[in-house]
C-alpha positions as CSV (number, residue, x, y, z in Angstrom):
1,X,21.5,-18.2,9.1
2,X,18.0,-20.0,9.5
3,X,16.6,-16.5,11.0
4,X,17.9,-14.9,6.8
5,X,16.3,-18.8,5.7
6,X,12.7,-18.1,7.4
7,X,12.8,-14.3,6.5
8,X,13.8,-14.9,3.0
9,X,10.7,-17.7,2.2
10,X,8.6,-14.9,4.0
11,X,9.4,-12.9,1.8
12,X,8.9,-14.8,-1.5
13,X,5.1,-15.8,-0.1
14,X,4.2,-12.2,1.0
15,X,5.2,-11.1,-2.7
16,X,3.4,-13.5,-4.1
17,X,0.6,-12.8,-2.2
18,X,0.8,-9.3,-3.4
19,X,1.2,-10.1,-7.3
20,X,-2.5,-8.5,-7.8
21,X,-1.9,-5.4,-5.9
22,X,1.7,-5.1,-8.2
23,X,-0.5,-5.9,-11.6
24,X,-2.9,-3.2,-10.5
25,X,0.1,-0.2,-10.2
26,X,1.7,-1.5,-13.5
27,X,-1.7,-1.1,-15.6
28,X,-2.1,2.6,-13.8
29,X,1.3,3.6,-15.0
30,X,1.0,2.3,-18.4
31,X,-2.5,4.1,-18.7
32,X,-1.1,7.3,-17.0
33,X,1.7,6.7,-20.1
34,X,-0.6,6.4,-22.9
35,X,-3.0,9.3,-21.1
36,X,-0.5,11.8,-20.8
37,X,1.7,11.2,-23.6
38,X,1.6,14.7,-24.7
39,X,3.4,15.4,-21.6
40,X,5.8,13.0,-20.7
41,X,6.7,12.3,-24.3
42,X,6.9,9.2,-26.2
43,X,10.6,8.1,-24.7
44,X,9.9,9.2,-21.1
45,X,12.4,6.9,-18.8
46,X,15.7,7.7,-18.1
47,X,18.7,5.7,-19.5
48,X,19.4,4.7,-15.4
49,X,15.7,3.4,-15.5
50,X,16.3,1.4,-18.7
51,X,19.9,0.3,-17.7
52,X,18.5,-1.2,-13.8
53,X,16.1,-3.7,-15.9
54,X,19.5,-5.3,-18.0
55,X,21.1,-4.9,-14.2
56,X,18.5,-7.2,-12.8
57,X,18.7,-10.1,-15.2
58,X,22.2,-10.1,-15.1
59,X,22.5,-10.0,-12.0
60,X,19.7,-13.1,-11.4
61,X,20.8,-15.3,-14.0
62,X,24.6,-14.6,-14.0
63,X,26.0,-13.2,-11.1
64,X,23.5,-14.6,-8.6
65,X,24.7,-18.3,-9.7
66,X,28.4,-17.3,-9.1
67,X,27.8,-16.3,-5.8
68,X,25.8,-19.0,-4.7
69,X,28.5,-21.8,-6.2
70,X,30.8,-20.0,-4.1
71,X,28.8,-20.2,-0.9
72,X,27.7,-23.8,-1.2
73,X,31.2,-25.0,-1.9
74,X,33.1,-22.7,0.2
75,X,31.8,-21.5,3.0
76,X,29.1,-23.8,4.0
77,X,31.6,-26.6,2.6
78,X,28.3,-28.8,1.2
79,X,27.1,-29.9,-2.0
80,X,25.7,-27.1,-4.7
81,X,22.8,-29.5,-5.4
82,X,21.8,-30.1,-1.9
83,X,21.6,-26.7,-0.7
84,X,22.4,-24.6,-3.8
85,X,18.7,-24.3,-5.5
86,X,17.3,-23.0,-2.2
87,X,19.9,-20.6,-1.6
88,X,19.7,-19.2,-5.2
89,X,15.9,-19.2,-5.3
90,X,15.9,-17.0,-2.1
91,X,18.9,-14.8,-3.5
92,X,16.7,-14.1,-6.2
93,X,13.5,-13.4,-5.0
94,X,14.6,-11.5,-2.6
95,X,16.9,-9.0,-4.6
96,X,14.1,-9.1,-7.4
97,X,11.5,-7.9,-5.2
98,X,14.1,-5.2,-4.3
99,X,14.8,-4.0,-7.9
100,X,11.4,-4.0,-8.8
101,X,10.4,-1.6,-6.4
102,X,13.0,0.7,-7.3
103,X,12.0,0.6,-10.6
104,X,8.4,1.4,-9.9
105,X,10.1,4.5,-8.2
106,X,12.1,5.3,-10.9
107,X,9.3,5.3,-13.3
108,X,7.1,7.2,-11.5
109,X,10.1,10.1,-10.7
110,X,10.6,9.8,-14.9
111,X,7.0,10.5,-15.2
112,X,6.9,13.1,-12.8
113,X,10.0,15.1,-13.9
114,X,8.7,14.9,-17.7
115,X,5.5,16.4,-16.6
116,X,7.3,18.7,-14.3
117,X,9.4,20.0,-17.7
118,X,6.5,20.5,-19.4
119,X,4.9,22.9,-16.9
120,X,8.2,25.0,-16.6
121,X,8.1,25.4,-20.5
122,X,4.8,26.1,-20.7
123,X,4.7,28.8,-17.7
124,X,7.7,30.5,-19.3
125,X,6.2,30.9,-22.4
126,X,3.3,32.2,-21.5
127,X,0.4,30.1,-23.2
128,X,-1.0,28.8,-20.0
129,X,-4.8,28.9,-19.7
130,X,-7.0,27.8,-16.9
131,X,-8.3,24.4,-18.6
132,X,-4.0,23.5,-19.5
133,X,-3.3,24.3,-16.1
134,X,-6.0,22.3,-14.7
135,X,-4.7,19.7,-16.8
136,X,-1.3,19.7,-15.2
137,X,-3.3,19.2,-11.9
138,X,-5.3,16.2,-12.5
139,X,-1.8,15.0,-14.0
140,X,-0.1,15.9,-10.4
141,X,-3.0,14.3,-8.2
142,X,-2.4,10.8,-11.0
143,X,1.2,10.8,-10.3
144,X,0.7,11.5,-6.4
145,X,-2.4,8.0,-6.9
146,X,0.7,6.0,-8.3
147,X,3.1,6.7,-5.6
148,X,0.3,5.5,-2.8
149,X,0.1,2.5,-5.5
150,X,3.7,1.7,-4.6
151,X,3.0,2.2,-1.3
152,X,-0.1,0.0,-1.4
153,X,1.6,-3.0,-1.0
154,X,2.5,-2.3,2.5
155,X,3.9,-6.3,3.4
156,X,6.0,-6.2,0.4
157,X,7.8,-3.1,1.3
158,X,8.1,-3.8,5.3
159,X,8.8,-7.4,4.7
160,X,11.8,-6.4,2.5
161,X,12.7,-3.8,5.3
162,X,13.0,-6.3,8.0
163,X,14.4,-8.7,5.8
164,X,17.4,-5.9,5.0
165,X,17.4,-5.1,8.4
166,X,18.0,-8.6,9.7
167,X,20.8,-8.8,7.1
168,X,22.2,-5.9,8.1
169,X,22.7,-6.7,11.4
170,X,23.7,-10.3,11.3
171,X,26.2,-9.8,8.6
172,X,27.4,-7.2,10.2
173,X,28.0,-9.1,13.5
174,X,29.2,-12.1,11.3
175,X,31.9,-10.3,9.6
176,X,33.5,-8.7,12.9
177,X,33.4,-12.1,14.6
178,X,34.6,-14.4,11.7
179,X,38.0,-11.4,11.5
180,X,38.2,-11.9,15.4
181,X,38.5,-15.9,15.1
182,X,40.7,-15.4,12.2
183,X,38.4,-16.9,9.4
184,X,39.6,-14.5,6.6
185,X,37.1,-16.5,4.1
186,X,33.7,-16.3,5.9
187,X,34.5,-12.7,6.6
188,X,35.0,-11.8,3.1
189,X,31.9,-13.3,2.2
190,X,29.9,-11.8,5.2
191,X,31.4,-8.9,3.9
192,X,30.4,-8.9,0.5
193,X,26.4,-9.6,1.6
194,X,27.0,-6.9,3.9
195,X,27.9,-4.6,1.0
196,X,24.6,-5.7,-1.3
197,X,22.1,-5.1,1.5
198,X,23.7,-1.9,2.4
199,X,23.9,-0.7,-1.3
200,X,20.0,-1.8,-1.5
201,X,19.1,-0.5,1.3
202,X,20.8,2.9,0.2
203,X,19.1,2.9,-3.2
204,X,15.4,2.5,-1.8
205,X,15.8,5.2,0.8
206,X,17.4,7.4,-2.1
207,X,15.2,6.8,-5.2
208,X,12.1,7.2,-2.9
209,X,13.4,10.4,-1.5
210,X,14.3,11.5,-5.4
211,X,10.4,10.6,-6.5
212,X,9.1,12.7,-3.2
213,X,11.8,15.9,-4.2
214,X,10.3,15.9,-8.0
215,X,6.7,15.7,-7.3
216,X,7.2,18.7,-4.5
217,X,10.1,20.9,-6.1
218,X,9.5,20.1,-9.7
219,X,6.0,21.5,-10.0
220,X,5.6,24.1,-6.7
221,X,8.9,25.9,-8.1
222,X,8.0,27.0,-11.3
223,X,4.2,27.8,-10.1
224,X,5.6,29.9,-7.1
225,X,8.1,31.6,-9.1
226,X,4.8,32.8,-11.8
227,X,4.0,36.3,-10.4
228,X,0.3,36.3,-9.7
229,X,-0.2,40.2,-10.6
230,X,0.0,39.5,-14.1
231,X,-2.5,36.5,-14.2
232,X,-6.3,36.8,-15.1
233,X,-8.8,36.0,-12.7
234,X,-9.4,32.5,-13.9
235,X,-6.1,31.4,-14.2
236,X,-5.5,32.6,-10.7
237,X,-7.7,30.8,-9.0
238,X,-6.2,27.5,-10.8
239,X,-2.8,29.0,-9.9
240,X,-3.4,29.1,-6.3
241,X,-5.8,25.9,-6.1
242,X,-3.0,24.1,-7.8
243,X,-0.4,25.7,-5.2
244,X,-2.7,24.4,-2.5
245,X,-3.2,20.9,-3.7
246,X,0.7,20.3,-3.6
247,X,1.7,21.9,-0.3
248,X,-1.8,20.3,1.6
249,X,-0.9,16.7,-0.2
250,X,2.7,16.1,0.1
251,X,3.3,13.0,-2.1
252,X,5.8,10.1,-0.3
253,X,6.3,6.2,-0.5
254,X,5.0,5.2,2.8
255,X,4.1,1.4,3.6
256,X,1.2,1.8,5.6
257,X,1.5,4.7,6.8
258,X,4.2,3.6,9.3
259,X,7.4,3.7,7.5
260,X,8.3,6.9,5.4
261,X,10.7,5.9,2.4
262,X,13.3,8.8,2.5
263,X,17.3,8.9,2.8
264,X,16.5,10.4,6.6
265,X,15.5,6.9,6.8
266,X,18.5,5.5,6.3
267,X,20.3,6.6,8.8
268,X,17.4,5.7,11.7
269,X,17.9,2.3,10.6
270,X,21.7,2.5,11.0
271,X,21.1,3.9,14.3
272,X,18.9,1.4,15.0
273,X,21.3,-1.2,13.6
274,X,24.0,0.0,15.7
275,X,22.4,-0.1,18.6
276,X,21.3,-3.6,18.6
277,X,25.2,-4.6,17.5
278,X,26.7,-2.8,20.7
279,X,24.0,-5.2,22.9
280,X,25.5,-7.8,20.7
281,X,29.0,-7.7,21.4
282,X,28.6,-6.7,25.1
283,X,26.9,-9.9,25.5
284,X,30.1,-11.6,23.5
285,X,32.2,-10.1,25.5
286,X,30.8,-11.0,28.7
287,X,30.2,-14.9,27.2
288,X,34.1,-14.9,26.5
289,X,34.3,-14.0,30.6
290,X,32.4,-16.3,32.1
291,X,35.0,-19.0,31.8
292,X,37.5,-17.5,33.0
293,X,35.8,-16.3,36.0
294,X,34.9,-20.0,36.4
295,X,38.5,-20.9,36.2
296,X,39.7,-18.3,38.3
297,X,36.9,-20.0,41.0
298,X,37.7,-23.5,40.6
299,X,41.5,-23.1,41.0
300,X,40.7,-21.0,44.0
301,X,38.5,-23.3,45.5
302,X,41.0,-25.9,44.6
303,X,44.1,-24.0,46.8
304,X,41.7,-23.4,49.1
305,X,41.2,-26.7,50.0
306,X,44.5,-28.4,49.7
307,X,46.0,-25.0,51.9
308,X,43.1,-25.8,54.3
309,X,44.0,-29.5,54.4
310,X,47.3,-29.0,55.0
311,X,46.5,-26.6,57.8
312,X,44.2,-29.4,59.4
313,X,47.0,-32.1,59.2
């Protein structure tokens, strides 16, 4: 557990280190609200979106306190006040830092499918000019700037990979052990931090991968499905430029450029995960051996030599 201990305060400095970068996407996607409020409309998040913000103080000011209580008194069988603060201060950072970034991807996908509406409606009904059209693209190439801004903060996101990861795999490991020895209350509890980091873990791969499907399939649909015959020259050439722009600059979450944020993601980590727990209980296995063996060699050696004193008597 001081592995989760180190990673977690890792995590909390690298986030605070990063509080600029996070002030700098919040002010682009309140300006890209104000900017664009003829598109996205003047109520443009989701009830989920709204209803995650309630989720996350409830969860850091009621739930997280609960859980922590339990621990302290329970399974690390030690005073709330001597170890309790830390725990909850790293409980709470850490899922924080979590929610927030889904929320910033939630945003941006409520954004993005708004927009996305509003070009459908306005390519059906036939009012599209050149300039409106080219309007919609500068609002596609904003929207594709934000979700490089979530991006941006590159130790953020891999920090709280690695620090799911690491959880993951030691809870994981900690909850088929602690059923093996027959401790039925760490394993519950091992259990249950297994379950949170899987269920984040789930949600960033997902609600990244959502935010990637509506800035490809919610614009490129309806402006594929337009037939071009029918268009004048000018709009054309908009048409296609705007066609171009989407399928030449795919918009993703990446951090750094190394990791992709999608739900194919997901299940590389689990393989990843599982991997590294088979090395695991091979080398449990053969720790549980190596006594044995050693007994079976003593008594030997121990018959050995009484048989072979005996024989020399």
């Amino acid at each position: 557990m001081s592995i989760v201990h180190v990673l977690s305060h890792v995590v909390v400095l690298v986030i605070w280190f990063e509080v600029p970068r996070a002030v700098k996407c919040r002010v682009h996607l309140v300006d890209f609200a104000e900017n664009y409020i003829e598109m996205v409309g003047e109520q443009p998040y989701s009830k989920g979106t709204r209803f995650v913000r309630w989720y996350t103080l409830a969860f850091c000011f009621v739930l997280a306190p609960f859980l922590v209580v339990i621990w302290c008194n329970y399974i690390l069988r030690k005073p709330f006040l001597t170890h309790g603060p830390s725990h909850l201060l790293q409980l709470v950072n850490v899922i924080s830092s979590v929610v927030v970034f889904d929320i910033a991807c939630m945003i941006v996908r409520d954004l993005a499918s708004n927009v996305a509406a509003k070009l459908k409606e306005e390519l059906d009904s036939d009012r599209m000019t050149a300039s409106r059209l080219e309007e919609f693209r500068l609002a596609w190439l904003n929207l594709r700037q934000l979700t490089v801004d979530l991006g941006s903060m590159s130790l953020t996101g891999l920090s709280m990979v690695f620090y799911l990861l690491v959880i993951v795999t030691l809870t994981s490991y900690q909850s088929a052990v602690s059923y093996y020895n027959n401790n039925i209350l760490l394993c519950f509890a091992s259990t249950g931090v297994l379950l949170v980091a899987q269920f984040a873990l789930i949600h960033i791969c997902d609600t990244a991968h959502r935010l990637k499907d509506v800035m490809f399939t919610g614009f490129y649909e309806p402006l594929a499905s337009k037939s071009w015959r029918v268009l004048p020259a000018d709009l054309l050439t908009e048409h296609q430029q705007f066609l171009h722009t989407i399928s030449t600059n795919p918009a993703e979450v990446t951090f750094m450029g190394m990791i992709s944020i999608k739900r194919p993601t997901y299940l590389s980590i689990m393989a990843a995960i599982a991997t590294y727990l088979i090395v695991l209980f091979q080398l449990r296995m053969s720790d549980e051996d190596l006594p044995t063996k050693a007994t079976t060699n003593s008594t030997e050696s121990s018959l050995d030599s009484l048989f072979g004193s005996k024989t020399s008597n």
